[in-house]
C-alpha positions as a printed Julia matrix, in Angstrom:
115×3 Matrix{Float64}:
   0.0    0.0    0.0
   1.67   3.39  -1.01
   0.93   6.32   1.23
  -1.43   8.85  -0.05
   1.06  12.42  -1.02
   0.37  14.67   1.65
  -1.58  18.37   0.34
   0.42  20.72   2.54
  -2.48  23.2    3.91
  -3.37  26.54   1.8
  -1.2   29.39   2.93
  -3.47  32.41   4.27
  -3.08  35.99   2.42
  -1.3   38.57   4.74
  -4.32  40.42   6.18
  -4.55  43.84   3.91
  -3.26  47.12   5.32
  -5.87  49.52   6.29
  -4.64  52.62   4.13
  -6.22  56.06   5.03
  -5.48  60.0    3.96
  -3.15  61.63   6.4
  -1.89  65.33   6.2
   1.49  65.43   6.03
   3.96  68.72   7.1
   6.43  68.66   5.02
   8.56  71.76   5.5
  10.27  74.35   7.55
  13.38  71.31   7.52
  11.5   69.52  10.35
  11.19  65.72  10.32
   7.72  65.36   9.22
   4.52  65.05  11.13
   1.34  63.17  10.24
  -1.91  64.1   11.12
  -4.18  61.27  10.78
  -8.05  62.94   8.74
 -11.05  61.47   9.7
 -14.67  62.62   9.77
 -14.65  65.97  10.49
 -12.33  68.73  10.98
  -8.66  69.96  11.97
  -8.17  73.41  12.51
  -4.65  74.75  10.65
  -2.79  78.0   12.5
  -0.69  79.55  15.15
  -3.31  79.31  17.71
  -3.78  77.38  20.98
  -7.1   75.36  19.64
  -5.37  74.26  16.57
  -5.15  70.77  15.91
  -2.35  71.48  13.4
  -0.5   73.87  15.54
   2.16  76.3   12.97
   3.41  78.12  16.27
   6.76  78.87  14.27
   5.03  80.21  11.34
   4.71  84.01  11.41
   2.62  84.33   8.03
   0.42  81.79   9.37
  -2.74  83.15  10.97
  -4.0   81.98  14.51
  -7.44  80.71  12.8
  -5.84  80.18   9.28
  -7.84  77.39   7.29
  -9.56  74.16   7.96
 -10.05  70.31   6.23
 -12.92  68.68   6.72
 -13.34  64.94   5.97
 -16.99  64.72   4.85
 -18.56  61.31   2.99
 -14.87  60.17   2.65
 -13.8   63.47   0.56
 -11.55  65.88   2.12
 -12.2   69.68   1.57
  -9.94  72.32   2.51
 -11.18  75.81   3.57
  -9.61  78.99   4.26
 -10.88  81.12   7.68
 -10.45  84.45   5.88
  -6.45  84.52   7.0
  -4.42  87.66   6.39
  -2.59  85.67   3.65
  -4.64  83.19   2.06
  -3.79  79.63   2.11
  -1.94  78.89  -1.31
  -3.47  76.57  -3.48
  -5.67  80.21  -3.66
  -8.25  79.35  -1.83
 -10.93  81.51  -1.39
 -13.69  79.38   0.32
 -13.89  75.68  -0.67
 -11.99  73.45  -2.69
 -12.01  69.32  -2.06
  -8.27  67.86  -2.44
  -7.37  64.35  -3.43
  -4.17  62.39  -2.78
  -1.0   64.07  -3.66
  -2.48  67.63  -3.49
  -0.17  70.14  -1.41
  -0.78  73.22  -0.02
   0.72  76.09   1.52
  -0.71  77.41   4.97
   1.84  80.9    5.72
   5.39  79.3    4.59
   4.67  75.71   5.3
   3.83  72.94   2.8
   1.13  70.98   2.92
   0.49  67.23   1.15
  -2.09  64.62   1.28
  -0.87  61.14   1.47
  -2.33  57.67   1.99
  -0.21  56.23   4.64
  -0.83  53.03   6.76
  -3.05  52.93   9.85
């Protein structure tokens, strides 16, 4: 009687990654900083009730713009800042992956990053 081969067991897929959209602070020659988005806001600016705090900034405004994560888009918004926020925003705009920004002298980028 020869022995049946044996079928070694299937090997199981890595469980996926769950990617999401994180703002990423990208200048000023700092190491970077993520800021996970979710549903809702983050408030950009120099002041104290900023989630993205840009203390060092001096042509950032206290209250300077806002994203807002709404049905999975992500819309950026300036507060009526002294300078504008750079993509010109006046009001609205929704960004995408890869979109950058400028908020006083610091850059701005969207990224998918692991969470």
């Amino acid at each position: 009687m020869s022995a049946e081969p044996k079928i070694p067991a299937p090997v199981s897929e890595p469980a996926a990654v769950p990617v999401s959209e994180s703002l990423v602070i990208v200048s000023h020659g700092q190491e970077e900083k993520i800021f996970p988005l979710s549903e809702g806001g983050l408030r950009i600016g120099q002041g104290e009730s900023s989630q993205i705090p840009l203390a060092e900034d001096k042509y950032a405004s206290e209250n300077h713009a806002s994203l807002k994560v709404e049905g999975g888009k992500i819309f950026l918004e300036d507060a009526g800042s002294l300078n504008g926020t750079w993509i010109r925003v006046k009001g609205r705009l929704e960004l995408k992956e890869g979109d950058e920004f400028l908020v006083g002298t610091t850059r701005l980028e969207i990224r998918r990053t692991s969470a």
